[in-house]
ChimeraX commands (.cxc) that place a marker at each C-alpha (Angstrom):
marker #1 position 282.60,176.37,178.31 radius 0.5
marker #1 position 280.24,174.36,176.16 radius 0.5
marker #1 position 282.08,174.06,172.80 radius 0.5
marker #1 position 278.79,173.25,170.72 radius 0.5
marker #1 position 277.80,176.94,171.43 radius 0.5
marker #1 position 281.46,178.02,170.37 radius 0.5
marker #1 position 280.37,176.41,166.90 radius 0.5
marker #1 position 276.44,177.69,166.36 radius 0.5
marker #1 position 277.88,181.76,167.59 radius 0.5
marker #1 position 280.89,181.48,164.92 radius 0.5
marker #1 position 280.92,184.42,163.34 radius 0.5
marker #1 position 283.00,182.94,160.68 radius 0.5
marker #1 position 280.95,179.44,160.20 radius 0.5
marker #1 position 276.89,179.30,159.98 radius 0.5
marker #1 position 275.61,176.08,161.05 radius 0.5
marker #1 position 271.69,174.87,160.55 radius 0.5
marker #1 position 269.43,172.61,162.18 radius 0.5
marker #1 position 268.78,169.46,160.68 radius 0.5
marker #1 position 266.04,167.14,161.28 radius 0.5
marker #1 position 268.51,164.03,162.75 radius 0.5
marker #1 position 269.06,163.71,166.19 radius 0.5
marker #1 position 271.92,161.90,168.02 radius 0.5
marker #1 position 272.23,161.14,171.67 radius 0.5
marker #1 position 269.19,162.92,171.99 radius 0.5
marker #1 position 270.16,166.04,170.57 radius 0.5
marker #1 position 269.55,167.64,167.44 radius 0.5
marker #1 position 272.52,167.36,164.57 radius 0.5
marker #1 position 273.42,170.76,162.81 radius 0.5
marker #1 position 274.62,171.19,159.79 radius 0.5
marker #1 position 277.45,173.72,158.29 radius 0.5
marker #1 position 276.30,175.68,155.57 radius 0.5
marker #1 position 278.66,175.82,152.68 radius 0.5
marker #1 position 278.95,176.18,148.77 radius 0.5
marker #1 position 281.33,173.15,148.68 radius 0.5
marker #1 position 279.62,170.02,147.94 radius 0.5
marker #1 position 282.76,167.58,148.34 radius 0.5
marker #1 position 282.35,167.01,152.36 radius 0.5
marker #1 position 279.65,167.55,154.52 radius 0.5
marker #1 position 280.29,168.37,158.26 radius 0.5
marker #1 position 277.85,167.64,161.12 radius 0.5
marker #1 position 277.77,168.93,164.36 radius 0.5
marker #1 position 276.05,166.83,167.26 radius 0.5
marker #1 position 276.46,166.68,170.76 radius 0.5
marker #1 position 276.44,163.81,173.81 radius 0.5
marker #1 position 276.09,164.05,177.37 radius 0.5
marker #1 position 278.28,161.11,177.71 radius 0.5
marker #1 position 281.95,161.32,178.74 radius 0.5
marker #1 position 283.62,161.35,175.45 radius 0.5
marker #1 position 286.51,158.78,176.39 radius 0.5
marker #1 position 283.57,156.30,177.33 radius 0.5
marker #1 position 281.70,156.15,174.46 radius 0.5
marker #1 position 281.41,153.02,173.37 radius 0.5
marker #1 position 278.03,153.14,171.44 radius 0.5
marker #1 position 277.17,155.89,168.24 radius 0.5
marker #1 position 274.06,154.83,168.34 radius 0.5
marker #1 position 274.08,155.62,164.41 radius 0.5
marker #1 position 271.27,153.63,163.47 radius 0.5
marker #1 position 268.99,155.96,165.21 radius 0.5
marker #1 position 270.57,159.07,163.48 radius 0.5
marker #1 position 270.58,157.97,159.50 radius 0.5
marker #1 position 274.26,159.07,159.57 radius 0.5
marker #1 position 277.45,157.90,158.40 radius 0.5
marker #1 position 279.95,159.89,159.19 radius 0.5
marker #1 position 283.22,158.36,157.49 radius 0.5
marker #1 position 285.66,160.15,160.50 radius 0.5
marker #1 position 284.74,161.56,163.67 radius 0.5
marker #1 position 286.91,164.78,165.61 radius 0.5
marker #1 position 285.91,165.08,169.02 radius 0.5
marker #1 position 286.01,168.25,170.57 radius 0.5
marker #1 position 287.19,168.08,174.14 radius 0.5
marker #1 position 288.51,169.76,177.13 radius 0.5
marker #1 position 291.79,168.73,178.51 radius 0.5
marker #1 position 293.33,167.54,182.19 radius 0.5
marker #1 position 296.69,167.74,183.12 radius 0.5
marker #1 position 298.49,167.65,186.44 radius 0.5
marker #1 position 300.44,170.74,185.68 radius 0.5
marker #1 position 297.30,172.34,184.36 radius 0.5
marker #1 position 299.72,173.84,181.10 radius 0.5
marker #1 position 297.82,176.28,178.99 radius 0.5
marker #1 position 297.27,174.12,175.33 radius 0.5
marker #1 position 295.86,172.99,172.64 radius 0.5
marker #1 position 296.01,169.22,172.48 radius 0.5
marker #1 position 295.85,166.62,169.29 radius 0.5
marker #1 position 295.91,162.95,169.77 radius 0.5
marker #1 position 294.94,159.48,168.71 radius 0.5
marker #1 position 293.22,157.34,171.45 radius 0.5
marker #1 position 294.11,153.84,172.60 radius 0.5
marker #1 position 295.51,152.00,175.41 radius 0.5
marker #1 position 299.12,150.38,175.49 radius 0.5
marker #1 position 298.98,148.65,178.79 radius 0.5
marker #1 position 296.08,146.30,180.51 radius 0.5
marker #1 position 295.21,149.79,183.06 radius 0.5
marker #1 position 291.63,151.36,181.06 radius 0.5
marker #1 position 290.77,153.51,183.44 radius 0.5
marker #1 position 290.42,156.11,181.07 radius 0.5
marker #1 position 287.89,154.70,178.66 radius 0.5
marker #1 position 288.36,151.66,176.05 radius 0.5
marker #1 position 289.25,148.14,175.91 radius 0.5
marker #1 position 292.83,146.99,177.44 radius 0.5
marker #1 position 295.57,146.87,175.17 radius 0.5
marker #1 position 293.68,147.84,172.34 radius 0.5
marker #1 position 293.62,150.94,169.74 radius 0.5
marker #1 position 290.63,153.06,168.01 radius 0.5
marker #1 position 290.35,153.48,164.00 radius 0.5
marker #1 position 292.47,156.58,163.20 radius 0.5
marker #1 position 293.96,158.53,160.31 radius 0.5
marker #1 position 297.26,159.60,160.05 radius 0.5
marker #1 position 296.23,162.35,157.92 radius 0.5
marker #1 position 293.51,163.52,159.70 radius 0.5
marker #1 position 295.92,163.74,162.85 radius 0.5
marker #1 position 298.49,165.93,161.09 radius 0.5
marker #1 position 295.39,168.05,159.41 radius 0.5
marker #1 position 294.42,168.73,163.37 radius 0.5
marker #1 position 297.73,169.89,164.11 radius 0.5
marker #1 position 298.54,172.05,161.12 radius 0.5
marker #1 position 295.38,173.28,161.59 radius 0.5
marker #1 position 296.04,174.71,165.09 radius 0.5
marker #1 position 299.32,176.20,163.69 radius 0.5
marker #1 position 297.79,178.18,161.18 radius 0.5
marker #1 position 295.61,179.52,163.30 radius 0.5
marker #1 position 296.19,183.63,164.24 radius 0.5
marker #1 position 296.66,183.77,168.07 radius 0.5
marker #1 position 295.10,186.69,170.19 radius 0.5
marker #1 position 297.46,187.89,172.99 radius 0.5
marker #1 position 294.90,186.20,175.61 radius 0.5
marker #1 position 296.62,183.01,174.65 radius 0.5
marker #1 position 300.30,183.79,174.15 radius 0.5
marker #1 position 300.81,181.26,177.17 radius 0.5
marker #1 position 299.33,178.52,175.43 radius 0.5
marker #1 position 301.33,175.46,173.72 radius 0.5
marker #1 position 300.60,173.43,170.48 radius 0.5
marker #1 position 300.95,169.79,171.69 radius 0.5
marker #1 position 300.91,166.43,170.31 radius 0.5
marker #1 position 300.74,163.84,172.35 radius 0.5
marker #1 position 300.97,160.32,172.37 radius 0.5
marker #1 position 297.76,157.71,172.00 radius 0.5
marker #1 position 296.27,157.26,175.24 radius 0.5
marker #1 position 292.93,156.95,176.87 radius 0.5
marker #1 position 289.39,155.45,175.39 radius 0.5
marker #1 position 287.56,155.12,173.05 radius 0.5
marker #1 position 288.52,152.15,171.39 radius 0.5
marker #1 position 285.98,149.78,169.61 radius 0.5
marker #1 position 284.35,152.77,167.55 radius 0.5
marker #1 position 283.94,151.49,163.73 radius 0.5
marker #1 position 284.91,154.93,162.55 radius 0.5
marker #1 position 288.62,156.36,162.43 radius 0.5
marker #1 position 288.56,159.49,164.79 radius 0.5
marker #1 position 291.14,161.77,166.89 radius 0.5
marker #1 position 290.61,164.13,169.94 radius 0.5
marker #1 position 291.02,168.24,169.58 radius 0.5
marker #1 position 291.65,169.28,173.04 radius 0.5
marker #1 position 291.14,172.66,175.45 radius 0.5
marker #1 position 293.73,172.33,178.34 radius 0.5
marker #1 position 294.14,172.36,181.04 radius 0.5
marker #1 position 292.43,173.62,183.54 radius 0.5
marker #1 position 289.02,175.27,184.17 radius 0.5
marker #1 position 290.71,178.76,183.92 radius 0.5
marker #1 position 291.67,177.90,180.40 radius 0.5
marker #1 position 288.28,176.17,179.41 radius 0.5
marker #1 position 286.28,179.66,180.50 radius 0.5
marker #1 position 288.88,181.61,177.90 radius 0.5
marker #1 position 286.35,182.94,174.99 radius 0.5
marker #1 position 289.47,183.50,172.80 radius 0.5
marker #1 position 290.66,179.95,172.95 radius 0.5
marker #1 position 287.01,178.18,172.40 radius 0.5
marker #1 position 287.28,180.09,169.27 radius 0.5
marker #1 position 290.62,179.11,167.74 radius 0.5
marker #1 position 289.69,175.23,169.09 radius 0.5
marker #1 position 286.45,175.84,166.78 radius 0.5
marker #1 position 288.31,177.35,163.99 radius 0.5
marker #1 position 290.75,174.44,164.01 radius 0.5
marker #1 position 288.51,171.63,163.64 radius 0.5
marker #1 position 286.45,172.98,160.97 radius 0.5
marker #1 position 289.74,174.14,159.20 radius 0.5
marker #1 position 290.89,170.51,159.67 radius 0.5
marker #1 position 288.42,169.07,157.17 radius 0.5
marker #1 position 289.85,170.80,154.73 radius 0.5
marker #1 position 293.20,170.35,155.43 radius 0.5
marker #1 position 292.22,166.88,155.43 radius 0.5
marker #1 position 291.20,167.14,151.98 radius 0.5
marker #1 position 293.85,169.31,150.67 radius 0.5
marker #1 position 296.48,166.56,152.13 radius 0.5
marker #1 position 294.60,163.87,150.44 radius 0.5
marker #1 position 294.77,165.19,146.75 radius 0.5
marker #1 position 298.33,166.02,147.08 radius 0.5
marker #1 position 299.26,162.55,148.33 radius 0.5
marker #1 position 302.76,163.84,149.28 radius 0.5
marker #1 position 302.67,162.65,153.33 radius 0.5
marker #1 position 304.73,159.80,154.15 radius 0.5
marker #1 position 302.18,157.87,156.91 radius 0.5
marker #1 position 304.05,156.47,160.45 radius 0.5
marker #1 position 303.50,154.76,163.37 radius 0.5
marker #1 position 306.01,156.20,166.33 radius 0.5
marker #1 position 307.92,154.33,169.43 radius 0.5
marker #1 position 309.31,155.82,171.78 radius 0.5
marker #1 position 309.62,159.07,174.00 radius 0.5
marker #1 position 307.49,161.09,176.21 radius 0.5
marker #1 position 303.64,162.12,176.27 radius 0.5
marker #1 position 304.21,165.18,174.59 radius 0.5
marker #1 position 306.48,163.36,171.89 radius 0.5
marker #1 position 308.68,166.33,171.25 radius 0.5
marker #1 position 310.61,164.47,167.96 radius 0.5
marker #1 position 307.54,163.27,166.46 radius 0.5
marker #1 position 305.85,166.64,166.76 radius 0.5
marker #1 position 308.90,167.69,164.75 radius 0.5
marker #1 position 308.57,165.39,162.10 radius 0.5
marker #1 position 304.55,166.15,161.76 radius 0.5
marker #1 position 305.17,170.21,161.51 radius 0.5
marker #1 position 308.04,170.56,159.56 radius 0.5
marker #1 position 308.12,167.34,157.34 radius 0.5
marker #1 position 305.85,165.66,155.01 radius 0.5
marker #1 position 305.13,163.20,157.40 radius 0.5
marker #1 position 301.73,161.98,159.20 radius 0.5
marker #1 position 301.39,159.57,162.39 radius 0.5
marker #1 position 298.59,157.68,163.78 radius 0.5
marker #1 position 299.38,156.06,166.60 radius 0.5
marker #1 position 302.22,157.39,168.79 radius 0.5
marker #1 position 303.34,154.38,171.57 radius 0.5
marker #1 position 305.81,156.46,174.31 radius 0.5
marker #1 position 308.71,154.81,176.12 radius 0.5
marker #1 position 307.03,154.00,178.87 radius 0.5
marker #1 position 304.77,150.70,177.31 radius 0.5
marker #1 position 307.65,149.67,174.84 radius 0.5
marker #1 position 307.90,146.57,176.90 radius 0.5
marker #1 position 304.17,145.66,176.63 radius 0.5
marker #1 position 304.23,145.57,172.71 radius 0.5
marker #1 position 303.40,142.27,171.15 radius 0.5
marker #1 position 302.91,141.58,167.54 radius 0.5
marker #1 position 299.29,141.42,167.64 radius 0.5
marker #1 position 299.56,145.22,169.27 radius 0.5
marker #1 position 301.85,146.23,166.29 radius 0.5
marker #1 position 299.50,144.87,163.43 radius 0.5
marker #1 position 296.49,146.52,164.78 radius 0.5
marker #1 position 298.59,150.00,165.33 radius 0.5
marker #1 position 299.02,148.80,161.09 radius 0.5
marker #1 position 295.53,147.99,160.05 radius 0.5
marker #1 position 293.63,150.42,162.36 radius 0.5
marker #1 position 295.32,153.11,160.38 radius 0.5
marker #1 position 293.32,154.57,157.16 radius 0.5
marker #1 position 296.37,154.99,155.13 radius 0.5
marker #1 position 298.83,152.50,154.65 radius 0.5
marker #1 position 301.96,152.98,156.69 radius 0.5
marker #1 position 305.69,153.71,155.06 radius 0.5
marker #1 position 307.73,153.35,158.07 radius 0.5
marker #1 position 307.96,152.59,161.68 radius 0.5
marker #1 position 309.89,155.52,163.20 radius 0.5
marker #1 position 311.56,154.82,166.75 radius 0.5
marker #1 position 312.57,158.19,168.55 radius 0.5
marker #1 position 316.29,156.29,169.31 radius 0.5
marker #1 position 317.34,158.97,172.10 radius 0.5
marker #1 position 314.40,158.46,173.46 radius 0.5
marker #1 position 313.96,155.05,173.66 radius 0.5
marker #1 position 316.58,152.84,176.16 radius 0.5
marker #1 position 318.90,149.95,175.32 radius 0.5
marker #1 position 316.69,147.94,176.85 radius 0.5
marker #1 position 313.43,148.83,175.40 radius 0.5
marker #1 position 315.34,148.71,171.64 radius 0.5
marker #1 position 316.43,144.87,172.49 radius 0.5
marker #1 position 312.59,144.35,172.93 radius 0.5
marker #1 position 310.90,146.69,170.13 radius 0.5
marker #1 position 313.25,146.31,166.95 radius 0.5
marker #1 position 312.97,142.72,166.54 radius 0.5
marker #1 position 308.99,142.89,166.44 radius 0.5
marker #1 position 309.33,145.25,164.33 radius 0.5
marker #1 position 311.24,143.30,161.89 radius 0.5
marker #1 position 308.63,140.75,161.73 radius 0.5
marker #1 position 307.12,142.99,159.80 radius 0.5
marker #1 position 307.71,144.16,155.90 radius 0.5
marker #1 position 307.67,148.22,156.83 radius 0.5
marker #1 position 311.28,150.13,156.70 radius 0.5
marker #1 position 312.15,151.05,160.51 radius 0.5
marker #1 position 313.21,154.91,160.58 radius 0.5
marker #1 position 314.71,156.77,163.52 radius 0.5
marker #1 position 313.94,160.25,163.94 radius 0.5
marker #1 position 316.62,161.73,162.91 radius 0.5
marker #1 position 316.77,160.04,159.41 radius 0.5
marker #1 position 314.08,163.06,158.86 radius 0.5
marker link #1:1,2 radius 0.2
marker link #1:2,3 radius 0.2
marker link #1:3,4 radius 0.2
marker link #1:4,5 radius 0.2
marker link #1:5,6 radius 0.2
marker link #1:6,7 radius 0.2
marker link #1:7,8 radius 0.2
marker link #1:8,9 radius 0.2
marker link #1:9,10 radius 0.2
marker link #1:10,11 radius 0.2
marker link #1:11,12 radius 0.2
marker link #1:12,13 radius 0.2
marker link #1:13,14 radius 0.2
marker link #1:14,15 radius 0.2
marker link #1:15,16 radius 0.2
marker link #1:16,17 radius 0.2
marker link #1:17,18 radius 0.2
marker link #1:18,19 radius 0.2
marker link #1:19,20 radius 0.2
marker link #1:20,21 radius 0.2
marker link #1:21,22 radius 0.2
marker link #1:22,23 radius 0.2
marker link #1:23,24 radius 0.2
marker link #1:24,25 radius 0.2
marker link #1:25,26 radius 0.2
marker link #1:26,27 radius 0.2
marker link #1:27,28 radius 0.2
marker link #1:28,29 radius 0.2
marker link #1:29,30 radius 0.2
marker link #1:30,31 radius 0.2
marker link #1:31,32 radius 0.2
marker link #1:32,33 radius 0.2
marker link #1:33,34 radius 0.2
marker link #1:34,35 radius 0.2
marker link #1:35,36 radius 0.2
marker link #1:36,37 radius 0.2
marker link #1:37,38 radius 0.2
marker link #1:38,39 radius 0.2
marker link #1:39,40 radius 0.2
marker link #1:40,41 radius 0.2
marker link #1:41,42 radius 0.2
marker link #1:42,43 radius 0.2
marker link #1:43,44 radius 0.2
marker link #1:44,45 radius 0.2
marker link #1:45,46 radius 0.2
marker link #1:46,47 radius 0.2
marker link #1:47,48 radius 0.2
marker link #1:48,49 radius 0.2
marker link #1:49,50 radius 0.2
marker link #1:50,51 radius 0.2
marker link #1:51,52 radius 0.2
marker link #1:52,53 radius 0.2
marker link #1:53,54 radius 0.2
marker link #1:54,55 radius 0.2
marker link #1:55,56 radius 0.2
marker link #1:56,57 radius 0.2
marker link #1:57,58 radius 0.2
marker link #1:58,59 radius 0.2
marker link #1:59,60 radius 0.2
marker link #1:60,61 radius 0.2
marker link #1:61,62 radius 0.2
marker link #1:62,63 radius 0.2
marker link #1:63,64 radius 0.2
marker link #1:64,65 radius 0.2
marker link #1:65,66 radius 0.2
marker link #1:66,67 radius 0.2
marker link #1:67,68 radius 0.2
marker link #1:68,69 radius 0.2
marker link #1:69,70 radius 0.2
marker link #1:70,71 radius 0.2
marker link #1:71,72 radius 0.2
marker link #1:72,73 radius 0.2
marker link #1:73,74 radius 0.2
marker link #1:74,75 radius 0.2
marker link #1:75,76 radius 0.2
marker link #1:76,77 radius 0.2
marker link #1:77,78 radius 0.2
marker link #1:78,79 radius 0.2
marker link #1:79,80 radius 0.2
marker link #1:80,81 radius 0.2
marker link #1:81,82 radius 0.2
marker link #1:82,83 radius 0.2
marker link #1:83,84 radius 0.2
marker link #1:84,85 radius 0.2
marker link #1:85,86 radius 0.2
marker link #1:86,87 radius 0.2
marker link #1:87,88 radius 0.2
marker link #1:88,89 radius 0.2
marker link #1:89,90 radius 0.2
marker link #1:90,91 radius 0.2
marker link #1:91,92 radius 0.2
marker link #1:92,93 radius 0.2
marker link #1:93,94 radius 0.2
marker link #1:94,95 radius 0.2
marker link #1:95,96 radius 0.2
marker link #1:96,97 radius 0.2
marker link #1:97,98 radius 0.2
marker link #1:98,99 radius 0.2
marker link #1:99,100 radius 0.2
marker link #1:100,101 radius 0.2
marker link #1:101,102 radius 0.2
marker link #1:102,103 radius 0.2
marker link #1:103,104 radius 0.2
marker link #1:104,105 radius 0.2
marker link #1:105,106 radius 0.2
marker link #1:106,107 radius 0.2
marker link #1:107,108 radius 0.2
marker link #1:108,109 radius 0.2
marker link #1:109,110 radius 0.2
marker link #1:110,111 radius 0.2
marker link #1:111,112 radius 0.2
marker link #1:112,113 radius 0.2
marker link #1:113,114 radius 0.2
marker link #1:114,115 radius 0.2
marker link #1:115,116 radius 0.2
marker link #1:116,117 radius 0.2
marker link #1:117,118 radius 0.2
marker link #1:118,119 radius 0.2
marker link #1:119,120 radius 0.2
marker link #1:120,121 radius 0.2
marker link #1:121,122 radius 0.2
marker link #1:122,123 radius 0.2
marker link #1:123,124 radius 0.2
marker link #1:124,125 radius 0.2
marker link #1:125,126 radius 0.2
marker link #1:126,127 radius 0.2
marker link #1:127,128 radius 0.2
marker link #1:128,129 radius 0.2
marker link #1:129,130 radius 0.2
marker link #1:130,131 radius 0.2
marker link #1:131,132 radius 0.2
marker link #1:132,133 radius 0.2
marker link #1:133,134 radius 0.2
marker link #1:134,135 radius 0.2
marker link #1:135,136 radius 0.2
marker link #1:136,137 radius 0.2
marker link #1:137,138 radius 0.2
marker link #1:138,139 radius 0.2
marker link #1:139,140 radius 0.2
marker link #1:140,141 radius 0.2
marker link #1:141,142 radius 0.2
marker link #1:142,143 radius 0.2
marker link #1:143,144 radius 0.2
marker link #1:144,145 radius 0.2
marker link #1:145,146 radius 0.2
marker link #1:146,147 radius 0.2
marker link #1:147,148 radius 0.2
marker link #1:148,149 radius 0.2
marker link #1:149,150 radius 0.2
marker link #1:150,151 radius 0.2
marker link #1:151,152 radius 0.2
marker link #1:152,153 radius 0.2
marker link #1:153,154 radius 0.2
marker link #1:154,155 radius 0.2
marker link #1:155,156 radius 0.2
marker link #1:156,157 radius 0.2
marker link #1:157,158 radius 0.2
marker link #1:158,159 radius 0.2
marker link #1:159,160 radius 0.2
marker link #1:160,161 radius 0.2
marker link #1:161,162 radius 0.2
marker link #1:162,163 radius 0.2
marker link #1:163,164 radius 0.2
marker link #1:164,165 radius 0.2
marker link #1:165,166 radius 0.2
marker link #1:166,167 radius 0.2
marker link #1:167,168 radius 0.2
marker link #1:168,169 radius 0.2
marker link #1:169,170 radius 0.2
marker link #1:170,171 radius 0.2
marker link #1:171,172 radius 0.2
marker link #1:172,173 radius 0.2
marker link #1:173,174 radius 0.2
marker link #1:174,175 radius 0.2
marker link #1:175,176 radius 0.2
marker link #1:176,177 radius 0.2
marker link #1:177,178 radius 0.2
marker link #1:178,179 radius 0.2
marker link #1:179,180 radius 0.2
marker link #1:180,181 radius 0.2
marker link #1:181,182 radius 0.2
marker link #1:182,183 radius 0.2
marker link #1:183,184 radius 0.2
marker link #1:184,185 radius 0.2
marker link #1:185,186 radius 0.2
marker link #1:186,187 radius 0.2
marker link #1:187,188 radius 0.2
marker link #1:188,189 radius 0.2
marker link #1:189,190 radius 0.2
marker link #1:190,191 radius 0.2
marker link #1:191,192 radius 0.2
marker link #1:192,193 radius 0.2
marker link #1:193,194 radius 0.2
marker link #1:194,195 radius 0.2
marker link #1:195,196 radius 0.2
marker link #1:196,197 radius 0.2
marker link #1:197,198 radius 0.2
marker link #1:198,199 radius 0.2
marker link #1:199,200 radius 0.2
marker link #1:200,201 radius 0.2
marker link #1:201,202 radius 0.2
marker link #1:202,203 radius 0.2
marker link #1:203,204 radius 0.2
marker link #1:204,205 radius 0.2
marker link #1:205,206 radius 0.2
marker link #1:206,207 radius 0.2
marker link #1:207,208 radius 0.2
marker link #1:208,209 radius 0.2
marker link #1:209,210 radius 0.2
marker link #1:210,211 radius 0.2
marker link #1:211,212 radius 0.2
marker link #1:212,213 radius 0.2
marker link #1:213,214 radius 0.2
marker link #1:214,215 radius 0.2
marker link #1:215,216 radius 0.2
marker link #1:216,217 radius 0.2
marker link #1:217,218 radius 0.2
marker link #1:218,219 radius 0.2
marker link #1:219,220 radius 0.2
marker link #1:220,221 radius 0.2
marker link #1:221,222 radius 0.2
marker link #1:222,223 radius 0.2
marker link #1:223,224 radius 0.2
marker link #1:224,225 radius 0.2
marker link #1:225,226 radius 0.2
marker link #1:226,227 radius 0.2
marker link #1:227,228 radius 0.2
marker link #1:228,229 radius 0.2
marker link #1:229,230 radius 0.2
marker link #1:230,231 radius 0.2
marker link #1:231,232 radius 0.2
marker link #1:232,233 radius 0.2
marker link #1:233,234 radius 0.2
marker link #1:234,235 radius 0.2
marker link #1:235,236 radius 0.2
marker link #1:236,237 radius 0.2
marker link #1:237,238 radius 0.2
marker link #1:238,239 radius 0.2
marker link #1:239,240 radius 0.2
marker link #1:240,241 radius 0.2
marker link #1:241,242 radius 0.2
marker link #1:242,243 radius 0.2
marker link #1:243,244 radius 0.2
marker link #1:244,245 radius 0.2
marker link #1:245,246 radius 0.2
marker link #1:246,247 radius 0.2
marker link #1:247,248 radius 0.2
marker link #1:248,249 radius 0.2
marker link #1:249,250 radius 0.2
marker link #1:250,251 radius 0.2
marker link #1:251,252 radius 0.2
marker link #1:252,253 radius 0.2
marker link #1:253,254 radius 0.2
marker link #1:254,255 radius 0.2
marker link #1:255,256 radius 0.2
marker link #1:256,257 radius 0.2
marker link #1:257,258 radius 0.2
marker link #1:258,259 radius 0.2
marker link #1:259,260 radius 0.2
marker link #1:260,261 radius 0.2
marker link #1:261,262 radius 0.2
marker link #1:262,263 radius 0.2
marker link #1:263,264 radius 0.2
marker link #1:264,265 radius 0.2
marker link #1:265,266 radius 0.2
marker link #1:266,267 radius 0.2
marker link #1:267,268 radius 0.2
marker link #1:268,269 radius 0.2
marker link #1:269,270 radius 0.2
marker link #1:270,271 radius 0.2
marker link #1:271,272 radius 0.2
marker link #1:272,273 radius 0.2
marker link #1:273,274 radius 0.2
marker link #1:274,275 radius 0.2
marker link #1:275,276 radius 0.2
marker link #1:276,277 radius 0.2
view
């Protein structure tokens, strides 16, 4: 499935060629009566957890976030849509980026992905698939512009599915303006999460049912490999200043607490659990 094509055949959303290219390609343009965000639509040969270059300069653009439209791998090949933040907690980057390090990100732009895929109206071809969160993983990581991942998963017989190119589509270009909306009601509480699995079943509680957004999600499994310096950047490479620190305490070992909380405290942000939600 190529996904661009998913966009330019929309019969909802009309998109135009421009005269910018990027990565070779030529940029399109959606066509809309609202003049508060423009939306771009450009394409790259390149895998999309290795790119390390925008290559901008030769584009005249500026985007100020970047969604990435992707297909999704998993071992169990589960039918799903997939949001995430990217970023890698350990010194392993096999998957794209720098070692221990974390992209730009918004928290609000993550939940307006999400939400986004919830609202959408599901055709019985896709009953089987799953809404998913899941935790910050994989490159890039030393991209100037805050940006998340909208996945496809996970398996070739999911990415040939017409149906679900179309809702992944949808979502994204629905996400601007949930974006937006969020943004001029300024009621979303931002966090950073600790703790649990890859599919971070709590904190994908917290984002659909509460007024809270998350940027980066760090599972149980690299607790141990946190460090200040890995904390503050989870801090300042999120747009929106963060409220709280929220540790998913069932979730997270004895062991792994003794290490996490008192980093934690070194910093001047209320640590949540959960459940306080």
């Amino acid at each position: 499935m190529n996904i661009r094509e998913k966009f330019l055949r929309s019969k909802v959303f009309n998109f135009e060629e421009t005269n910018s290219i990027w990565h070779e390609n030529p940029v399109f343009k959606l066509r809309t009566e609202s003049t508060e965000n423009e939306i771009l639509l450009g394409l790259t040969k390149d895998p999309l957890i290795f790119l390390n270059e925008l290559k901008l300069e030769k584009s005249e653009l500026s985007p100020d976030f970047l969604i990435f439209a992707s297909r999704h791998t998993s071992k169990t090949a589960r039918p799903a849509f997939l949001v995430h933040t990217t970023g890698n907690w350990s010194k392993d980057a096999d998957f794209g980026g720098d070692p221990q390090d974390l992209s730009k990100t918004s928290a609000i732009l993550h939940k307006a992905g999400f939400i986004s895929l919830t609202e959408q109206e599901f055709p019985s071809s896709l009953t089987e698939f799953s809404l998913d969160i899941e935790v910050t993983h994989h490159g890039p990581t030393i991209l100037d512009i805050p940006l998340i991942f909208m996945e496809l998963g996970s398996s070739k017989v999911e990415w040939k599915i017409d149906d679900g190119g179309v809702i992944l589509t949808n979502s994204i270009l629905n996400t601007i303006q949930k974006y937006s909306e969020y943004k001029e009601l300024g009621d979303q509480k931002i966090g950073l999460g600790f703790g649990g699995t890859h599919y971070a079943p709590n904190f994908h509680r917290l984002i659909r049912n509460k007024n809270i957004a998350m940027s980066f999600i760090c599972p149980k499994y690299f607790i141990q490999g946190l460090d200040i310096d890995l904390i503050k950047k989870m801090i300042d490479n999120t747009s929106e200043k963060v409220d709280y620190f929220i540790v998913d305490w069932k979730g997270t070992n004895s062991e792994d607490k003794k290490h996490l909380i008192p980093l934690l405290e070194e910093f001047n942000i209320p640590i949540k659990k959960t459940k306080d939600f």
